[in-house]
mmCIF file as gemmi writes it, N, C-alpha and C atoms, coordinates in Angstrom:
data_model
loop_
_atom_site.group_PDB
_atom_site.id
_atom_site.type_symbol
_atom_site.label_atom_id
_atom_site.label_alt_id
_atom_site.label_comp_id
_atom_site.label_asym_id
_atom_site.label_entity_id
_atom_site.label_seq_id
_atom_site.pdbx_PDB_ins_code
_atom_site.Cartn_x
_atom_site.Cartn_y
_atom_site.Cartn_z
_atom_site.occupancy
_atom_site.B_iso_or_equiv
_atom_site.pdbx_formal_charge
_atom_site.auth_seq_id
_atom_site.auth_asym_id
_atom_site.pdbx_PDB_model_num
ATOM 1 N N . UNK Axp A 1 ? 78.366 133.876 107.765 1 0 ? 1 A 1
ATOM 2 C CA . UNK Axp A 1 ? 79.437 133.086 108.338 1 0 ? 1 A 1
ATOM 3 C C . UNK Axp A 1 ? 79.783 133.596 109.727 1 0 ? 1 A 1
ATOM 4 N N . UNK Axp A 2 ? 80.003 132.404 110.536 1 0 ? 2 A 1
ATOM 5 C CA . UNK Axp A 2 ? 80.957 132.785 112.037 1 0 ? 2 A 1
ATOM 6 C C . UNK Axp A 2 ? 82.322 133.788 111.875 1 0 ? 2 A 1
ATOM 7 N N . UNK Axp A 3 ? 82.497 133.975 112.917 1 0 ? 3 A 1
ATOM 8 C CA . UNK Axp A 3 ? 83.672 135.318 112.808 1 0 ? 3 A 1
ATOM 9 C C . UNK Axp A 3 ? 84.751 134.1 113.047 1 0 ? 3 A 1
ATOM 10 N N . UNK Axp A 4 ? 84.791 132.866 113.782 1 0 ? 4 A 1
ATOM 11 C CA . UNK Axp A 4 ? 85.504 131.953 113.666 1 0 ? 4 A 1
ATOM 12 C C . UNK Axp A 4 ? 86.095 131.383 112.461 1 0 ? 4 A 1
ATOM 13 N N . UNK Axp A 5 ? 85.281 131.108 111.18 1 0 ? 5 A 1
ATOM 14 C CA . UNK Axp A 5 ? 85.673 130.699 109.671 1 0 ? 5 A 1
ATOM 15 C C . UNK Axp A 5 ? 86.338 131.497 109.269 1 0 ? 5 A 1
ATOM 16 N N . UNK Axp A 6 ? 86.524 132.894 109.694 1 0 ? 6 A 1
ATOM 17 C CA . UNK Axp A 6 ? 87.666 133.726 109.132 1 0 ? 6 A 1
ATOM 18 C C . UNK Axp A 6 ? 88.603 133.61 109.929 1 0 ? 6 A 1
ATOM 19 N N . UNK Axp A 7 ? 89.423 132.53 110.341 1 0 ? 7 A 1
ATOM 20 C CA . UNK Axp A 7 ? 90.556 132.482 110.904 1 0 ? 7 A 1
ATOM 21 C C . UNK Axp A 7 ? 91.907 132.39 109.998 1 0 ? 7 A 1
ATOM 22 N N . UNK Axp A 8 ? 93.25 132.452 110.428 1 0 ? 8 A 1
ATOM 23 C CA . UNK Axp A 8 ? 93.823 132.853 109.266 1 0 ? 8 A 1
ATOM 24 C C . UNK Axp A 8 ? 93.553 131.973 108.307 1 0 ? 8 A 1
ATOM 25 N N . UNK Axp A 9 ? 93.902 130.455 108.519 1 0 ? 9 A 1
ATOM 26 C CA . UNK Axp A 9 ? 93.253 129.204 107.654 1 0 ? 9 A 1
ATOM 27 C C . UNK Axp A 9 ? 92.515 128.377 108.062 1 0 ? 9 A 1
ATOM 28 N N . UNK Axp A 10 ? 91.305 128.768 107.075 1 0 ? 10 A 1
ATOM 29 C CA . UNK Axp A 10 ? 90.074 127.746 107.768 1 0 ? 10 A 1
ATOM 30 C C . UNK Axp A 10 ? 90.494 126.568 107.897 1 0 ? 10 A 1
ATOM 31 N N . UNK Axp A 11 ? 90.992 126.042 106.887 1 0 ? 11 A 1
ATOM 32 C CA . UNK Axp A 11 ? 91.671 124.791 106.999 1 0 ? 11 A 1
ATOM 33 C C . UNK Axp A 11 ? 91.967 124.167 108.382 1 0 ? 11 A 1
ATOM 34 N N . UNK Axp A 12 ? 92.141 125.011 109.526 1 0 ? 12 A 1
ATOM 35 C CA . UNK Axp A 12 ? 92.454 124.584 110.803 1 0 ? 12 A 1
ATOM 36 C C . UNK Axp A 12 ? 91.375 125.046 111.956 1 0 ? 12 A 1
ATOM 37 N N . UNK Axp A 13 ? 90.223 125.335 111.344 1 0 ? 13 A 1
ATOM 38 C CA . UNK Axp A 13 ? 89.547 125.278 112.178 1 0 ? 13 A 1
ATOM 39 C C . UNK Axp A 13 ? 88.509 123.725 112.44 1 0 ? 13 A 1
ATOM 40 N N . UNK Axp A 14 ? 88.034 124.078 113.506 1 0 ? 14 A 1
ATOM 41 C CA . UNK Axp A 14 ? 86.852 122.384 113.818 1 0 ? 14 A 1
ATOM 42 C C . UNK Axp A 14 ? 85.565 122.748 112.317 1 0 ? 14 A 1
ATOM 43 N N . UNK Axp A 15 ? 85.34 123.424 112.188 1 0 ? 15 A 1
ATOM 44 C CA . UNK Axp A 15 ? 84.366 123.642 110.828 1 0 ? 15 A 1
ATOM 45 C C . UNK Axp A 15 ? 84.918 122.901 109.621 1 0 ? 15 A 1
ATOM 46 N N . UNK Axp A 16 ? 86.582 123.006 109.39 1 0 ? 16 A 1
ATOM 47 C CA . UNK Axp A 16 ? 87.168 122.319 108.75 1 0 ? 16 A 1
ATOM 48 C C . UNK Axp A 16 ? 87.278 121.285 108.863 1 0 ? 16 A 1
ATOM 49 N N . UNK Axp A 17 ? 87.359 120.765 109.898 1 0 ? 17 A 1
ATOM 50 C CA . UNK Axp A 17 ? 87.768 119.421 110.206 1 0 ? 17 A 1
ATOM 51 C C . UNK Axp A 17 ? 86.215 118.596 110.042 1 0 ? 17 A 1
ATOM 52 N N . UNK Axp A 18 ? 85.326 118.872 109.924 1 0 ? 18 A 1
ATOM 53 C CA . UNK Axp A 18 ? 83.711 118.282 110.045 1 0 ? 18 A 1
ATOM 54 C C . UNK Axp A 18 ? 83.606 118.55 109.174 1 0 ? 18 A 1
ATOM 55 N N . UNK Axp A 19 ? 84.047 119.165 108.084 1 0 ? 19 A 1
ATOM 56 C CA . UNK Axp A 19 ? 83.841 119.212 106.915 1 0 ? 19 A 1
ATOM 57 C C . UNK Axp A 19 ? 84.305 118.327 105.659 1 0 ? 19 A 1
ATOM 58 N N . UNK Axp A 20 ? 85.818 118.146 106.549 1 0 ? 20 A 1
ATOM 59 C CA . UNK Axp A 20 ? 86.484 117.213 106.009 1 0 ? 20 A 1
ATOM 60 C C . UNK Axp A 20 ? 86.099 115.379 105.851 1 0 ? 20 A 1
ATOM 61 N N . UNK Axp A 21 ? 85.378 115.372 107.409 1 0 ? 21 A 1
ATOM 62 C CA . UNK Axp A 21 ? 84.781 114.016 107.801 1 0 ? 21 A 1
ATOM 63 C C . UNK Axp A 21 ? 83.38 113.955 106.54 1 0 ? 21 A 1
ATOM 64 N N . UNK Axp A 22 ? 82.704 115.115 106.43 1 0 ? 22 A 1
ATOM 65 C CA . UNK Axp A 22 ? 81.431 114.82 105.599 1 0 ? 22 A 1
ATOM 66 C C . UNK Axp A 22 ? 82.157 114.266 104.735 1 0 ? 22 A 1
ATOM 67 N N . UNK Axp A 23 ? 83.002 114.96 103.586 1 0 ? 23 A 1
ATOM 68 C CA . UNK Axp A 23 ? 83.323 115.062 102.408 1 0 ? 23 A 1
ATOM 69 C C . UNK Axp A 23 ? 83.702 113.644 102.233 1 0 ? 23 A 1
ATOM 70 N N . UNK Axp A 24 ? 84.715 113.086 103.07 1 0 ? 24 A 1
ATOM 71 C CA . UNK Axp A 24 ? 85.363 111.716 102.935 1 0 ? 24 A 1
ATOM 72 C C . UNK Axp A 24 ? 84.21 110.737 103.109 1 0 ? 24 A 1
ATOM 73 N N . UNK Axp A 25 ? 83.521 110.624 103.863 1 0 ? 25 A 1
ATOM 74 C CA . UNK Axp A 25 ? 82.318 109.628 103.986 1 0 ? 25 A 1
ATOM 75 C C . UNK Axp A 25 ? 81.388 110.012 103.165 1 0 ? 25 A 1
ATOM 76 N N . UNK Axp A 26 ? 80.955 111.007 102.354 1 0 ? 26 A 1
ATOM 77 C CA . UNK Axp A 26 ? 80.353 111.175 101.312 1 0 ? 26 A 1
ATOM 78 C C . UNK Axp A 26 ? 80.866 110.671 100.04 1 0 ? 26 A 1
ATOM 79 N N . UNK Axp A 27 ? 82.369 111.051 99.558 1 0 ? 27 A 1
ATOM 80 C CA . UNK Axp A 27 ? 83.29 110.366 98.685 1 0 ? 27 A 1
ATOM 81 C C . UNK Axp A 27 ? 84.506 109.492 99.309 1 0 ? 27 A 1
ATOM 82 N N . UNK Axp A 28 ? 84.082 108.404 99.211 1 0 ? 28 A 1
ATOM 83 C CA . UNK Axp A 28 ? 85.257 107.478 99.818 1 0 ? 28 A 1
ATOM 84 C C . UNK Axp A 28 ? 86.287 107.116 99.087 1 0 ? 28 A 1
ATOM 85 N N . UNK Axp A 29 ? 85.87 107.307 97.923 1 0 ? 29 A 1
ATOM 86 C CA . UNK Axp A 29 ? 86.804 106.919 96.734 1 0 ? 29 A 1
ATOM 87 C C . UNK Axp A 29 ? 87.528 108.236 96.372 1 0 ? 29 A 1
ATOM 88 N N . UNK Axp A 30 ? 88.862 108.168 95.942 1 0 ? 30 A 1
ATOM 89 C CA . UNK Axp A 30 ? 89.429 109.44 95.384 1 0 ? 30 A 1
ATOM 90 C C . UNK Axp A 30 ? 88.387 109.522 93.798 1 0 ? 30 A 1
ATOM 91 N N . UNK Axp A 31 ? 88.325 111.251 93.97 1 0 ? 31 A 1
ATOM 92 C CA . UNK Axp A 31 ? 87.724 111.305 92.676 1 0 ? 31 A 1
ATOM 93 C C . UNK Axp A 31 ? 88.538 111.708 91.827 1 0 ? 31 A 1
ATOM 94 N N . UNK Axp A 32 ? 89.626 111.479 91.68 1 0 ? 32 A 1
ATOM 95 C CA . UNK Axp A 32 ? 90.184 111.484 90.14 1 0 ? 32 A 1
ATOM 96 C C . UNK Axp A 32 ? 90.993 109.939 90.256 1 0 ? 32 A 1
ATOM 97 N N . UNK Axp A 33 ? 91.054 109.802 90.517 1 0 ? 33 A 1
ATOM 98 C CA . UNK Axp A 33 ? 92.164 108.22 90.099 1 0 ? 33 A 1
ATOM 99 C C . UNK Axp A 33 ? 90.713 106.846 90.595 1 0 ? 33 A 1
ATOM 100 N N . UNK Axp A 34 ? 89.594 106.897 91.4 1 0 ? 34 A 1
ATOM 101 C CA . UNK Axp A 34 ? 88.662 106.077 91.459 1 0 ? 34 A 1
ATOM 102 C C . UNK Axp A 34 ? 89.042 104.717 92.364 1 0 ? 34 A 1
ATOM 103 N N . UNK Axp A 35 ? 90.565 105.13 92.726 1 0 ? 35 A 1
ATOM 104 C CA . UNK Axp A 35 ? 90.928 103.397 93.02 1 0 ? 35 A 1
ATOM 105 C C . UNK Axp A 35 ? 91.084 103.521 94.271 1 0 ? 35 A 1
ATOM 106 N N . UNK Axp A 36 ? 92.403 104.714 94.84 1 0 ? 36 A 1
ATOM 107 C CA . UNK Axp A 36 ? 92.358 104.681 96.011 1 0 ? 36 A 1
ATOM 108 C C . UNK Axp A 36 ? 91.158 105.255 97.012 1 0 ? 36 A 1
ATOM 109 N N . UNK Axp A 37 ? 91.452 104.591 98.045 1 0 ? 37 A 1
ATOM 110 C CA . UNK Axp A 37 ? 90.633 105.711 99.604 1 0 ? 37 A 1
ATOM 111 C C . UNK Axp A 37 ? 90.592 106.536 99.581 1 0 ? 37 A 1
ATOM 112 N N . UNK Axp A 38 ? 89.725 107.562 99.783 1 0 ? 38 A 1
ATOM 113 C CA . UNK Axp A 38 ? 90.01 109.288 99.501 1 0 ? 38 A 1
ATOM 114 C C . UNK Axp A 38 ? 90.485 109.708 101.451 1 0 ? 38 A 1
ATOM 115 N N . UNK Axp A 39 ? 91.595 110.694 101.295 1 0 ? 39 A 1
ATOM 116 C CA . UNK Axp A 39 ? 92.069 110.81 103.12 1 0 ? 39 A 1
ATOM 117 C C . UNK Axp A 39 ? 91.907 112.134 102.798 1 0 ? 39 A 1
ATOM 118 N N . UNK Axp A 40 ? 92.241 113.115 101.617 1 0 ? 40 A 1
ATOM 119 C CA . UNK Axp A 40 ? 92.615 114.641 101.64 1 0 ? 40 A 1
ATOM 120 C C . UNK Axp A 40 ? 91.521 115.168 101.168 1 0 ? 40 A 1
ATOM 121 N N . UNK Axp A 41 ? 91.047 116.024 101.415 1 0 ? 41 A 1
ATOM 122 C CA . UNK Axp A 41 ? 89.971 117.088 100.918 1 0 ? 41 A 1
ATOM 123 C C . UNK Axp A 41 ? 91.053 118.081 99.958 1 0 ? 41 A 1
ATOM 124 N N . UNK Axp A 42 ? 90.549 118.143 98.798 1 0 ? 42 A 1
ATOM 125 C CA . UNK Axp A 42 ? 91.387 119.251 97.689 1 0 ? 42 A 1
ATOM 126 C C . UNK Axp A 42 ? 90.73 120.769 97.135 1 0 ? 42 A 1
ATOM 127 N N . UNK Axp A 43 ? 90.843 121.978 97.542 1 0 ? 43 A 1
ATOM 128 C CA . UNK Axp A 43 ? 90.226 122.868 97.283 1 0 ? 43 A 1
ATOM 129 C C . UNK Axp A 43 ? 91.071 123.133 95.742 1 0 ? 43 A 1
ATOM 130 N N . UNK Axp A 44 ? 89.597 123.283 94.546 1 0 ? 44 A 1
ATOM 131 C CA . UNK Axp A 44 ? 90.177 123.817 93.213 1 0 ? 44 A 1
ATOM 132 C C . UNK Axp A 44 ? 90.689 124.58 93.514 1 0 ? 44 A 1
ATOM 133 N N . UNK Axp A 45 ? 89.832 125.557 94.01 1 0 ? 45 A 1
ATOM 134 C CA . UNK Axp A 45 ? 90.095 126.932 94.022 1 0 ? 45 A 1
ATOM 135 C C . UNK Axp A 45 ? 90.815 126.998 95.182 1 0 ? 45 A 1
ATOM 136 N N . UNK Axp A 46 ? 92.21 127.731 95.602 1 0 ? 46 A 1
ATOM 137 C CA . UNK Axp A 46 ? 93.082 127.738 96.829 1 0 ? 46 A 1
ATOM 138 C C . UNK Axp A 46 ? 91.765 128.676 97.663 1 0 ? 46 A 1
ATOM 139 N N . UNK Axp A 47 ? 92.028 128.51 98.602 1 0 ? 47 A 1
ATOM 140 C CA . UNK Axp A 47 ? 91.259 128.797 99.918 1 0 ? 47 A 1
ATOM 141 C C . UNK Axp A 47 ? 92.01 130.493 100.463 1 0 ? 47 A 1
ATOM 142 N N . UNK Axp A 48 ? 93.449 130.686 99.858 1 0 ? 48 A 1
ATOM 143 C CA . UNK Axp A 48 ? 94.056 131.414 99.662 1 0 ? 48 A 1
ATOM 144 C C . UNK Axp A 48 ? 93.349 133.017 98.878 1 0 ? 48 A 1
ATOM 145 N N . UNK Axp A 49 ? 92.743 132.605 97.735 1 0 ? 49 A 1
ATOM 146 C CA . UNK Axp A 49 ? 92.659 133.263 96.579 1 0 ? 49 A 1
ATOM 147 C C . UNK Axp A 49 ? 90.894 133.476 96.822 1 0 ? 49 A 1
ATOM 148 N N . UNK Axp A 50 ? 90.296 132.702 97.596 1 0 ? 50 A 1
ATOM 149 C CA . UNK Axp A 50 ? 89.278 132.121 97.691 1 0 ? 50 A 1
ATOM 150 C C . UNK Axp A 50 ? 88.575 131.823 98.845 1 0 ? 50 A 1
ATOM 151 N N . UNK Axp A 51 ? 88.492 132.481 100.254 1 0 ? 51 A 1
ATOM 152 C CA . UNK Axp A 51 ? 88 132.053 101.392 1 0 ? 51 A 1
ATOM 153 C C . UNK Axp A 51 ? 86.821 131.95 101.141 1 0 ? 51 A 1
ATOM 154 N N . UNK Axp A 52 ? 85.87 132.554 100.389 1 0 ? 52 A 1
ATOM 155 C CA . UNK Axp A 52 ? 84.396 131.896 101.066 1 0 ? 52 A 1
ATOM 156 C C . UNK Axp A 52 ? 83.796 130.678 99.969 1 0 ? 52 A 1
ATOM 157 N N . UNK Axp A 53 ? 85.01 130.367 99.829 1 0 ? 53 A 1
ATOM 158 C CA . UNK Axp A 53 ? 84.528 128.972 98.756 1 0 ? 53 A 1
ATOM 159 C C . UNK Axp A 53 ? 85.386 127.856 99.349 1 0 ? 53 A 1
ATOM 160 N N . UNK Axp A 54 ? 86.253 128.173 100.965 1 0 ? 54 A 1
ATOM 161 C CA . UNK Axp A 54 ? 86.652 127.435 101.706 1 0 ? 54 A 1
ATOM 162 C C . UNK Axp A 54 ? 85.587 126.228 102.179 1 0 ? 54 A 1
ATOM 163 N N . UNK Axp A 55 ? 83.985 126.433 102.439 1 0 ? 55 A 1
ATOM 164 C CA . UNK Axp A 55 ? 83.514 124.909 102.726 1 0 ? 55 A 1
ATOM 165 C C . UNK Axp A 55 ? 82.639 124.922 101.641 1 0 ? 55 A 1
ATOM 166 N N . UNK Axp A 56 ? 82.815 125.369 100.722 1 0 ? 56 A 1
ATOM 167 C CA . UNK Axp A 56 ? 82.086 125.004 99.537 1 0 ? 56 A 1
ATOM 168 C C . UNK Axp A 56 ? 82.168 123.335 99.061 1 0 ? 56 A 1
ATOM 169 N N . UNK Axp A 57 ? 80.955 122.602 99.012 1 0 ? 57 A 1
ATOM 170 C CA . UNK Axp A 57 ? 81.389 121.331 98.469 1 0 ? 57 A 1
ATOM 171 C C . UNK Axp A 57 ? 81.674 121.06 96.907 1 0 ? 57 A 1
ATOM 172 N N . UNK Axp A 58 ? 81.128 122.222 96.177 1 0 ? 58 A 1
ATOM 173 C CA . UNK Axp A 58 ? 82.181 122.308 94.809 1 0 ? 58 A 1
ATOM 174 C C . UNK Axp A 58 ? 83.46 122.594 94.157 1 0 ? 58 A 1
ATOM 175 N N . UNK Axp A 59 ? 83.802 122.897 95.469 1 0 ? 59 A 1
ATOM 176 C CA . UNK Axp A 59 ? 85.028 123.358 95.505 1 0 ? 59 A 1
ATOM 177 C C . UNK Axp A 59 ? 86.34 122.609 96.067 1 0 ? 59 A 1
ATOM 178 N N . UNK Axp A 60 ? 85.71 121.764 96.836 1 0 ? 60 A 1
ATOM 179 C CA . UNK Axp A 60 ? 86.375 120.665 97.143 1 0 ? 60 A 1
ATOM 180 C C . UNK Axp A 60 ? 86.376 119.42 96.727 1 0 ? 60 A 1
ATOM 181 N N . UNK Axp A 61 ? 87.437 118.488 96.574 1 0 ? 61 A 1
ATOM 182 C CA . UNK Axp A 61 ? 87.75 117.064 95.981 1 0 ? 61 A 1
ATOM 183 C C . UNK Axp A 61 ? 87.901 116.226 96.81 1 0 ? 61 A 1
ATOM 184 N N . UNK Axp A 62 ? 87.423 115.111 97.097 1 0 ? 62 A 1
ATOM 185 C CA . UNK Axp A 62 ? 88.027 114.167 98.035 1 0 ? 62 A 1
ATOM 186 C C . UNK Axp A 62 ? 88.83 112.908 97.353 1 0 ? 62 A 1
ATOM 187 N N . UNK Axp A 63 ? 90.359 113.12 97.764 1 0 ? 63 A 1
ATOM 188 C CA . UNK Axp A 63 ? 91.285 112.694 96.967 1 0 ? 63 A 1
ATOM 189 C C . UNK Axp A 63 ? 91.991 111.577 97.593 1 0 ? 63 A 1
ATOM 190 N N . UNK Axp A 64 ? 93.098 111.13 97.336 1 0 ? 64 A 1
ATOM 191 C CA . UNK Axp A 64 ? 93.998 110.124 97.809 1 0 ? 64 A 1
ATOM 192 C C . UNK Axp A 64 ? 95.078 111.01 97.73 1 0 ? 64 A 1
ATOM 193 N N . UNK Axp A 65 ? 96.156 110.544 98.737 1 0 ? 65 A 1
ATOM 194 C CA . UNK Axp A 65 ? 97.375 111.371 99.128 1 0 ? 65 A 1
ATOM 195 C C . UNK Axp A 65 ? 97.881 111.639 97.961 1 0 ? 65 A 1
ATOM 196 N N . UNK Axp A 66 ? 98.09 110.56 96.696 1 0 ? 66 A 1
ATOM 197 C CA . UNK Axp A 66 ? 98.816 110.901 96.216 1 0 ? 66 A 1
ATOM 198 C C . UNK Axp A 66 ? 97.886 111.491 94.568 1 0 ? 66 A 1
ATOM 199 N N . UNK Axp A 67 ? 97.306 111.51 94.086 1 0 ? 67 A 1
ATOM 200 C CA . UNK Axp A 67 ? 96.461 112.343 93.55 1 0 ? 67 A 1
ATOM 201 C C . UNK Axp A 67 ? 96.538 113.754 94.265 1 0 ? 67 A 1
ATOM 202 N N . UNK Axp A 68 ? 96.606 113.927 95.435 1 0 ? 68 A 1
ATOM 203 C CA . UNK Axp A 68 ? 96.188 115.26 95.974 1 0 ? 68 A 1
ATOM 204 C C . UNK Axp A 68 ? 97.829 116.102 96.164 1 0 ? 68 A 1
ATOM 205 N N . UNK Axp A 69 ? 98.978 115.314 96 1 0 ? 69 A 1
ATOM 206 C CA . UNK Axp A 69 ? 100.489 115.647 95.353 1 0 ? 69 A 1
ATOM 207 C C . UNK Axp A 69 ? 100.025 115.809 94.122 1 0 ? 69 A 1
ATOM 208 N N . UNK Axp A 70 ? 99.606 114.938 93.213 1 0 ? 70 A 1
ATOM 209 C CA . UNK Axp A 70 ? 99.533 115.514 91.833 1 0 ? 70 A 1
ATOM 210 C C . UNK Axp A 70 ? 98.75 116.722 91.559 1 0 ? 70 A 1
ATOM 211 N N . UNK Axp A 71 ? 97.76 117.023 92.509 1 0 ? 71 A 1
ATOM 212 C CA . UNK Axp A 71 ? 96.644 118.253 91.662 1 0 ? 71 A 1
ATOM 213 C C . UNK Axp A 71 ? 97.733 119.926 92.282 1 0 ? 71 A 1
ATOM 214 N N . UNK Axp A 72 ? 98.151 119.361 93.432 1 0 ? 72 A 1
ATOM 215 C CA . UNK Axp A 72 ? 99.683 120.643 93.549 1 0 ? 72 A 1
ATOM 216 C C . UNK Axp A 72 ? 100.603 120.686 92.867 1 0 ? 72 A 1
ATOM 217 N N . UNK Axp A 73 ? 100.668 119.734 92.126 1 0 ? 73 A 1
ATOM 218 C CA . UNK Axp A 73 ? 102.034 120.065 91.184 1 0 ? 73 A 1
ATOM 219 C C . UNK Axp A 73 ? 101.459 120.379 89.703 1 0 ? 73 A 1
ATOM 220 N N . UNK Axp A 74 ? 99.895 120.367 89.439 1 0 ? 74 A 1
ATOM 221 C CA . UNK Axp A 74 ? 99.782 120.726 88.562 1 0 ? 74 A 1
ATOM 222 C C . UNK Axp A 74 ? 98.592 120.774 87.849 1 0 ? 74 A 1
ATOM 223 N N . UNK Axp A 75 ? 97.595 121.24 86.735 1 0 ? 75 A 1
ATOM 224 C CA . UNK Axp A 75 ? 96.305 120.59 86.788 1 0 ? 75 A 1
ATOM 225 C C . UNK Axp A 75 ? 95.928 119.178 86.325 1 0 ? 75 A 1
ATOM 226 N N . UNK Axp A 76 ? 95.084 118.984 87.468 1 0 ? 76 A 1
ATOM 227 C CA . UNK Axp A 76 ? 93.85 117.446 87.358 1 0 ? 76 A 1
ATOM 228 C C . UNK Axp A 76 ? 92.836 117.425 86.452 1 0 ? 76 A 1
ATOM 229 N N . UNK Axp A 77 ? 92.174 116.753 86.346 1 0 ? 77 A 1
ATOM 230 C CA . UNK Axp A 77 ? 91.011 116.281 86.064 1 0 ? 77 A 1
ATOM 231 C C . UNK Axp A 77 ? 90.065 115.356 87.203 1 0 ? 77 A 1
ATOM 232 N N . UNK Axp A 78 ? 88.695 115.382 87.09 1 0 ? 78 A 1
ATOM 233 C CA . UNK Axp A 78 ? 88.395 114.787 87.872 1 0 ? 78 A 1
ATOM 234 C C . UNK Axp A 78 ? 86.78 114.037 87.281 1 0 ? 78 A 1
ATOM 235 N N . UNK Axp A 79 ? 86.682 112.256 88.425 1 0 ? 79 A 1
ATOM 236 C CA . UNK Axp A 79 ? 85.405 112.142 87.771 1 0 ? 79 A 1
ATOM 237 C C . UNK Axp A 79 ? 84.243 112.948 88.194 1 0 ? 79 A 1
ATOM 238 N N . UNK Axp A 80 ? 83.23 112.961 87.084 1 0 ? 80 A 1
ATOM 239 C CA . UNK Axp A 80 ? 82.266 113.474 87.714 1 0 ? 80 A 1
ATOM 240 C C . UNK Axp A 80 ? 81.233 113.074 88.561 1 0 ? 80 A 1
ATOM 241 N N . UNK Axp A 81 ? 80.808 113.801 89.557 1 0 ? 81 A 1
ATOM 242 C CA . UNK Axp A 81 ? 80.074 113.729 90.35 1 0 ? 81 A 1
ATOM 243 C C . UNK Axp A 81 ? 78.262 113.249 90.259 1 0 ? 81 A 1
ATOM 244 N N . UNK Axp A 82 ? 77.432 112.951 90.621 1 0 ? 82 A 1
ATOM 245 C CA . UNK Axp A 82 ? 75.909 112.338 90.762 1 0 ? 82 A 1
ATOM 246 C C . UNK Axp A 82 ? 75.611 113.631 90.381 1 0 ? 82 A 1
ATOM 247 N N . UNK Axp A 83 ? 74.886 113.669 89.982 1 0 ? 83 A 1
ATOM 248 C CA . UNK Axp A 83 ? 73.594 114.912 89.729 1 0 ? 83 A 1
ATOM 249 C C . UNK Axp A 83 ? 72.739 114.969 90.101 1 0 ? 83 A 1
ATOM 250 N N . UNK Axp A 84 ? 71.82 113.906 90.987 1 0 ? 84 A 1
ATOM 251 C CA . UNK Axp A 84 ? 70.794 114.261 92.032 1 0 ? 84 A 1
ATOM 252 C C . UNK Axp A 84 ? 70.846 114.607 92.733 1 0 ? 84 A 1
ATOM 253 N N . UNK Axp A 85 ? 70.342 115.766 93.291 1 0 ? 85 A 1
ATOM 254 C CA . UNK Axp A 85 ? 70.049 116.689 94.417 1 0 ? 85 A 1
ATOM 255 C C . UNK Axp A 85 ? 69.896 115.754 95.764 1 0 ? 85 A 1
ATOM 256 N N . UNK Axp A 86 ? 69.048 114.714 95.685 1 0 ? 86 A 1
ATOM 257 C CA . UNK Axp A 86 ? 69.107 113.982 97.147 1 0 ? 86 A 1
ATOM 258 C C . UNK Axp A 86 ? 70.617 113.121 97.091 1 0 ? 86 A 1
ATOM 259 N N . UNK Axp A 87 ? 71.533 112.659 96.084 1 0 ? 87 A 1
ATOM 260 C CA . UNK Axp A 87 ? 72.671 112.395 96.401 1 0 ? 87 A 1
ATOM 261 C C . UNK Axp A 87 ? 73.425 113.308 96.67 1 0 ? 87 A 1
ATOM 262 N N . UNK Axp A 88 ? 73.46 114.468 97.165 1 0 ? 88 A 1
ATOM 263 C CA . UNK Axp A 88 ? 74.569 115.567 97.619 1 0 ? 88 A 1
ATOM 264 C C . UNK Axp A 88 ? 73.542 116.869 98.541 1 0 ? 88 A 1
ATOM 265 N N . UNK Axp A 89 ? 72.901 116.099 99.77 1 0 ? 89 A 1
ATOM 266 C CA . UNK Axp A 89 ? 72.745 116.942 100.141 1 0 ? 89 A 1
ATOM 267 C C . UNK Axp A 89 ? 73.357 118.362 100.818 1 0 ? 89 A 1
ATOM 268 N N . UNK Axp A 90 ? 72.899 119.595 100.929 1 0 ? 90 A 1
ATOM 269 C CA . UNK Axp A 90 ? 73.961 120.609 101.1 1 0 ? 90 A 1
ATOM 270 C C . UNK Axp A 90 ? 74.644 120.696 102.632 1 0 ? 90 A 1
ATOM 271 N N . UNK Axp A 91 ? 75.367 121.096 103.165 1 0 ? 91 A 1
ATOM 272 C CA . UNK Axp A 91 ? 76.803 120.872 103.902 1 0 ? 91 A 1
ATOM 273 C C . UNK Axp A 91 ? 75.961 121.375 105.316 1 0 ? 91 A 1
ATOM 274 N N . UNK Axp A 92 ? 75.342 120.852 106.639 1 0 ? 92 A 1
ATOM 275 C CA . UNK Axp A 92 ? 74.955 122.094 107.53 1 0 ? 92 A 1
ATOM 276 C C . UNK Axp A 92 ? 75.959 122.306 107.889 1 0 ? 92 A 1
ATOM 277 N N . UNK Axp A 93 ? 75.759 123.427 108.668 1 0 ? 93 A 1
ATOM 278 C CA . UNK Axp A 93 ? 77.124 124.182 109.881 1 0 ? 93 A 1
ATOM 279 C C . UNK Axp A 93 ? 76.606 123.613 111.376 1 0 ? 93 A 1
């Protein structure tokens, strides 16, 4: 990793933010509720507890605002994801 991704929150770096754009145009749909637009990227694991699983794409959800209020106030569930390897290719930097 760049000495940049360890900033205090990746979350605010440009790595984040291009990460965020994959994730949403990869999942457009929120993946737990299926209905709305997905706008928020959701780390399971806090990014807190957890930095180098900060651009992990398993680790992240692409949610709808308000699904992504619900998975902070408490635990989600979510649908599952494709299982082919050419549907999820891995994340470049």
């Amino acid at each position: 990793m760049r000495f940049s991704d360890w900033a205090d929150d990746p979350r605010k770096t440009a790595r984040w933010q291009r990460f965020r754009r994959m994730l949403i145009g990869k999942f457009p749909l929120c993946e737990r509720c299926g209905e709305r637009v997905s706008t928020e990227g959701h780390h399971v694991i806090s990014v807190r507890h957890a930095r180098w699983l900060a651009f992990d794409l398993e680790n992240v959800r692409a949610l709808c605002h308000q699904c992504h209020v619900d998975a902070h106030n408490g635990p989600i569930s979510y649908r599952p994801r494709p299982t082919d390897p050419e549907d999820t290719p891995p994340y470049g930097q």
